[in-house]
N, C-alpha and C positions, 0 to 999 in steps of 0.2 A: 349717461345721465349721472349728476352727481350724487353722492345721499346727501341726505338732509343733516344738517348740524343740528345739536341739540346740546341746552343749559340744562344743569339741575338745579331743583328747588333752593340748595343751596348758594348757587351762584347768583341766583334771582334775589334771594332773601340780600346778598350782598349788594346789587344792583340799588333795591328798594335803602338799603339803611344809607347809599354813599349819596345816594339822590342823583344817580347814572342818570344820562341823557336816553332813555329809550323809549319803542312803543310796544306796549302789551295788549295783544287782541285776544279773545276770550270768543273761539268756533261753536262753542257750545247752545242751546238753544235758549232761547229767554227765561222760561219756566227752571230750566236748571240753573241759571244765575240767580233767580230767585232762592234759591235753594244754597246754597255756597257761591263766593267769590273772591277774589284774590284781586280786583279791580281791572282796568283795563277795556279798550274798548269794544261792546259786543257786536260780532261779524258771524252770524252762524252760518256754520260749513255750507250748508247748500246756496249761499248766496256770495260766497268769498271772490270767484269769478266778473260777477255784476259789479262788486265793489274792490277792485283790486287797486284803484286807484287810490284807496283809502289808507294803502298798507306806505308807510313810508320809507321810500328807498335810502337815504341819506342818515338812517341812522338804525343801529338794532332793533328787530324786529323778534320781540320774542311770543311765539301763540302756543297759547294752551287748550285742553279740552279738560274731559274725568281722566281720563288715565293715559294721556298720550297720544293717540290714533288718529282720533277726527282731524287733533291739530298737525299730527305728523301728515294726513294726507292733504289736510290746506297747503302746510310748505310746500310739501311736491308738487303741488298743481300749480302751486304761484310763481315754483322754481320752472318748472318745466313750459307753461304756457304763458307767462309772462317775463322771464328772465330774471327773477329775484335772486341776489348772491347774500341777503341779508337776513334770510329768516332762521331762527333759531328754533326749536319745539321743545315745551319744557317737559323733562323725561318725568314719565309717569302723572304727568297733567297734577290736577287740585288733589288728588287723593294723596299722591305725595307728598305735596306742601301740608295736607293734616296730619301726615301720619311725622315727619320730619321737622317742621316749623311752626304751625299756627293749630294744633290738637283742637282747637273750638271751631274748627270751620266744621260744618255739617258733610259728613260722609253719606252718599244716596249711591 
C-alpha cells in the first residue's frame, strides 16, 4: 500500500493565490467548521466512504482536518478502498495554516 502524499500549508497558500484548478474537502465535523475554515467542501470523516463519489478523481484533491489525521486517514481509506492516486492531506491540517498563513483563523 502506498503512503499518502501530502501538501503544506504553504503549497496550498500557493494553490489558492495562482487560482490552481483543485478540490479542497474539509473531514472535519460541521461544528468545527463553524469554528475555523480555510474553505472547501465539508465531507466529515465518518461519511467519506458513502460519498466517495464526491471526491474528484481528474484533478488534485487536497483534504484537510485540525491537525492532519482525520484527513490523513480519509486519503488512505479512499486510497485503499476506492483507488484514489489523487489525494494529497494537508500537513498538520488548519492549525498550521494559523500558525504559518492566516494567524486570525480561530485555533480550538
Amino acid at each position: 500500500m502506498s503512503a499518502i502524499k501530502e501538501i503544506s500549508v504553504n503549497e496550498l497558500k500557493s494553490l489558492f493565490d495562482s487560482n490552481s484548478d483543485f478540490q479542497l474537502i474539509d473531514v472535519r465535523e460541521p461544528h468545527e467548521r463553524d469554528i475555523a475554515t480555510i474553505g472547501g467542501e465539508n465531507i466529515p470523516l465518518g461519511t467519506i466512504t458513502q460519498n466517495a463519489d464526491k471526491f474528484d478523481r481528474n484533478k488534485q484533491v487536497i483534504i484537510y482536518c485540525r491537525s492532519g489525521k482525520r484527513s490523513g486517514d480519509a486519503a488512505l481509506t479512499l486510497q485503499r478502498d476506492f483507488g484514489f492516486q489523487n489525494l494529497y492531506n494537508l500537513k498538520g491540517g488548519i492549525l498550521a495554516y494559523s500558525d504559518e498563513i492566516d494567524p486570525s483563523l480561530t485555533k480550538y
